[in-house]
C-alpha positions as CSV (number, residue, x, y, z in Angstrom):
1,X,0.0,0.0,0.0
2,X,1.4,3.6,-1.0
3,X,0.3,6.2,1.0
4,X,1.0,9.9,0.3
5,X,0.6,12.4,2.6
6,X,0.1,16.1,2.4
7,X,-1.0,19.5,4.2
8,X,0.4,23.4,3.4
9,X,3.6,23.9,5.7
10,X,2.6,23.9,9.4
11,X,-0.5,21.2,9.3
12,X,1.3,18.5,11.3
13,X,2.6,16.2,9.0
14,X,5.5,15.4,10.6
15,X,3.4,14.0,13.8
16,X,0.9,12.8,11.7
17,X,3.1,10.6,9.9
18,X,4.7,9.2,13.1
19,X,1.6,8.3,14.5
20,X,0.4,7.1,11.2
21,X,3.8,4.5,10.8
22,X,2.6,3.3,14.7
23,X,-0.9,2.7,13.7
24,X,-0.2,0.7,10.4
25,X,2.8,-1.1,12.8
26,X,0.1,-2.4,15.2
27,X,-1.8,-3.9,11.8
28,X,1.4,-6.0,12.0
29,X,2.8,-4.6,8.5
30,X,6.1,-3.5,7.7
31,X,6.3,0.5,7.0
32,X,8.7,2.7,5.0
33,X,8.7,6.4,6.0
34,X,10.2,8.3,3.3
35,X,10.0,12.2,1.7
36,X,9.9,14.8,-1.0
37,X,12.5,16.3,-1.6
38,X,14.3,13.0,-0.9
39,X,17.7,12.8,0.4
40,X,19.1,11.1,-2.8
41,X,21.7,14.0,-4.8
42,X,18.4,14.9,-6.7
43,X,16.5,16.0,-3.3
44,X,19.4,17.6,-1.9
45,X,19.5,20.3,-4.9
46,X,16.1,20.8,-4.1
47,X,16.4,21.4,-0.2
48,X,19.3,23.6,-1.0
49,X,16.7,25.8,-2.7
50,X,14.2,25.4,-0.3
51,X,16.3,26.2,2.5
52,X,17.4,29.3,0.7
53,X,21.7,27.9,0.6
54,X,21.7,28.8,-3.2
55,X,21.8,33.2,-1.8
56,X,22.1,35.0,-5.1
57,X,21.3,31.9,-7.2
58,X,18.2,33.3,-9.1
59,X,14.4,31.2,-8.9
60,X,13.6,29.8,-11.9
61,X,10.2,28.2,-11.4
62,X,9.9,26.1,-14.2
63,X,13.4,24.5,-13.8
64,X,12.3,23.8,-9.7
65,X,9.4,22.4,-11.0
66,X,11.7,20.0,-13.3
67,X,13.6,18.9,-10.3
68,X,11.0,18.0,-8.6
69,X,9.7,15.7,-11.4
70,X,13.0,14.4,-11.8
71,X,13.9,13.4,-8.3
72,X,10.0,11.8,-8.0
73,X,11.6,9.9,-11.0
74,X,14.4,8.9,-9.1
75,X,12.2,8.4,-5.2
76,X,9.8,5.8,-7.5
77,X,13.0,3.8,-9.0
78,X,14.9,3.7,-5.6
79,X,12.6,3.8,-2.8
80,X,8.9,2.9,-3.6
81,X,8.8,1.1,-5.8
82,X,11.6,-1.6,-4.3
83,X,9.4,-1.3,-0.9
84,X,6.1,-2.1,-2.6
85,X,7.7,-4.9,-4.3
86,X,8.7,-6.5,-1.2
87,X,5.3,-5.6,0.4
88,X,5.5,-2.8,2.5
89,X,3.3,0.0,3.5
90,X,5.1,3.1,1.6
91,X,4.1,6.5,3.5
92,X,5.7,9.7,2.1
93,X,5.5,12.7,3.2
94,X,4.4,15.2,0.2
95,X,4.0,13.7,-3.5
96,X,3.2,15.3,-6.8
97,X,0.2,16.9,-5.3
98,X,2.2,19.2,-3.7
99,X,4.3,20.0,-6.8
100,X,0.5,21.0,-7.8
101,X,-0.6,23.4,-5.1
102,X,3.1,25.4,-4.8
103,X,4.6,25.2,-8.5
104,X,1.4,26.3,-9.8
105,X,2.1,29.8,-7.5
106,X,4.3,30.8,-10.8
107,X,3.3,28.4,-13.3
108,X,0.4,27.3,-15.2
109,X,-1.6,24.1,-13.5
110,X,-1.6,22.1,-16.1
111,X,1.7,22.3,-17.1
112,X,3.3,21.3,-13.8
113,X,0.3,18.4,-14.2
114,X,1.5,17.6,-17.3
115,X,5.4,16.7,-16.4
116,X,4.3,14.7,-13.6
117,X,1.9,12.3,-15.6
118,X,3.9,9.7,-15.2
119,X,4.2,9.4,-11.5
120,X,2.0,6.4,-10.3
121,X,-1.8,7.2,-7.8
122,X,-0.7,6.5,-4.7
123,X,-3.5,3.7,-3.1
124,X,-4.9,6.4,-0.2
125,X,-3.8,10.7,-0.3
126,X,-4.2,12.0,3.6
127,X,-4.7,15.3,3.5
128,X,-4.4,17.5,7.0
129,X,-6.9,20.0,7.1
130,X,-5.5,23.3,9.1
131,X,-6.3,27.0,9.7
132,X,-3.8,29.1,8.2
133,X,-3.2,30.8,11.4
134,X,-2.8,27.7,13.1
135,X,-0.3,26.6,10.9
136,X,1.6,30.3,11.2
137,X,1.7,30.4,14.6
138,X,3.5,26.6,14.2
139,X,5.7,28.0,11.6
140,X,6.9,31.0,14.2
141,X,7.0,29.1,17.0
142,X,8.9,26.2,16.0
143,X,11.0,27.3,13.0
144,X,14.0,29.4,13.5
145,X,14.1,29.6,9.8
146,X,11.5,29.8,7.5
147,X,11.5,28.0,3.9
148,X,11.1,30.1,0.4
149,X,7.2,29.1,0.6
150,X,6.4,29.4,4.6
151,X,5.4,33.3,4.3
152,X,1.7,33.8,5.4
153,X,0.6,35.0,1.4
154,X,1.6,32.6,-0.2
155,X,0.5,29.8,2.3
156,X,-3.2,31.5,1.8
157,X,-2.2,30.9,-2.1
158,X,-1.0,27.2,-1.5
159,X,-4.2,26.3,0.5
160,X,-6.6,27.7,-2.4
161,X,-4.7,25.5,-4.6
162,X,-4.6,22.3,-3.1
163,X,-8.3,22.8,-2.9
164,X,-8.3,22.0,-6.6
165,X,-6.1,19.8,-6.5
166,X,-8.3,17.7,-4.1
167,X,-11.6,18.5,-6.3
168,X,-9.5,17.4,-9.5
169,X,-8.2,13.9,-8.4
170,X,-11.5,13.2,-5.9
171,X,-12.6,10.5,-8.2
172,X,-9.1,8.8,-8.9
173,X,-7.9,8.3,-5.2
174,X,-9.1,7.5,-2.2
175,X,-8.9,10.5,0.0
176,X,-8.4,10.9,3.8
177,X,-8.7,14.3,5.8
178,X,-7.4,14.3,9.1
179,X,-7.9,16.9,11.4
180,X,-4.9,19.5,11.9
181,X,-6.2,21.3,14.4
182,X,-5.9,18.3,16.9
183,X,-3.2,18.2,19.8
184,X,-0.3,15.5,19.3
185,X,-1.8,13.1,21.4
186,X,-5.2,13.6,19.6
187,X,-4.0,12.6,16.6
188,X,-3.9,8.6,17.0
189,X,-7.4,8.3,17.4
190,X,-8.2,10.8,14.7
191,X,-6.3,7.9,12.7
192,X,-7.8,4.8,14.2
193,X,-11.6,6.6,13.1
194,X,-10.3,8.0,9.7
195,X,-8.6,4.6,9.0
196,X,-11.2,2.1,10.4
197,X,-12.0,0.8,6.6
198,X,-8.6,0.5,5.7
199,X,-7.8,-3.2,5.3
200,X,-4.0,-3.5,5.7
């Protein structure tokens, strides 16, 4: 089972997807925690960017866009799809539906759609519903740093888009909105309700 998981920055994915690994553990199934950008040399470009280490090195939004296709390339050949193969859960934290919501900030939708057509539908897409200022205040309080995208505009902009993002792949994957707003040790039980069906 491939599970992709996503939320603007600030929603709680990262204790989401702990809590998410220990619930699917309990099932008794193997799990494989993984990310985009991913740590292979493709990701690390990325990151660099992200984390503003590339001062003076100018933004061009199509070629970001690029890398991320190319390093989702690279996290299907060397990470999911080996764990899938030897029948793991695979739960990743942001897929191309986040190259949806914050490329399309610069670029046109269906272009970014377009260059990622060839990335495979993950099985289930958890999305974390959050309150902008919820996820601000996260952003302030535990971020001594702040990413390119974390700035409180274009987070509005983000959450707008995955909104159509959501509306545009409702019928092709099974979606699962967890509650953002919950405290850490909230967010189990959010999962055992949300993921009751789930047969793993």
């Amino acid at each position: 089972m491939f599970i992709a998981v996503e939320g603007i920055d600030g929603s709680g994915k990262s204790t989401t997807i702990t809590e998410l690994e220990r619930y699917i553990k309990s099932k008794n199934r193997e799990v494989i925690v993984t990310a985009e950008p991913t740590t292979l040399q493709s990701g690390r470009i990325i990151r660099d960017f992200l984390d503003k280490k590339n001062v003076g090195t100018p933004l061009i939004h199509e070629m970001m866009a690029l890398s991320f296709a190319a390093d989702r390339i690279n996290h299907l050949r060397e990470i999911i799809w080996p764990a899938l193969k030897k029948k793991r859960v695979v739960i990743t934290d942001r897929y191309f539906f986040s190259s949806l919501a914050y490329q399309s900030l610069n670029i046109s939708y269906e272009w970014v759609k377009g260059i990622n057509r060839f990335a495979m539908m993950p099985d289930i897409l958890v999305f974390i519903d959050v309150s902008l200022k919820t996820a601000m205040d996260r952003l302030n309080r535990f971020r001594n740093e702040t990413e390119i995208y974390e700035q409180q505009d274009m987070l509005a902009q983000i959450d707008r888009n995955y909104k159509t993002v959501l509306n545009d792949f409702a019928e092709r994957v099974k979606t699962i909105h967890l509650d953002g707003e919950l405290k850490p040790s909230e967010i189990y039980g959010d999962i055992e309700l949300k993921f009751s069906d789930v047969n793993f």
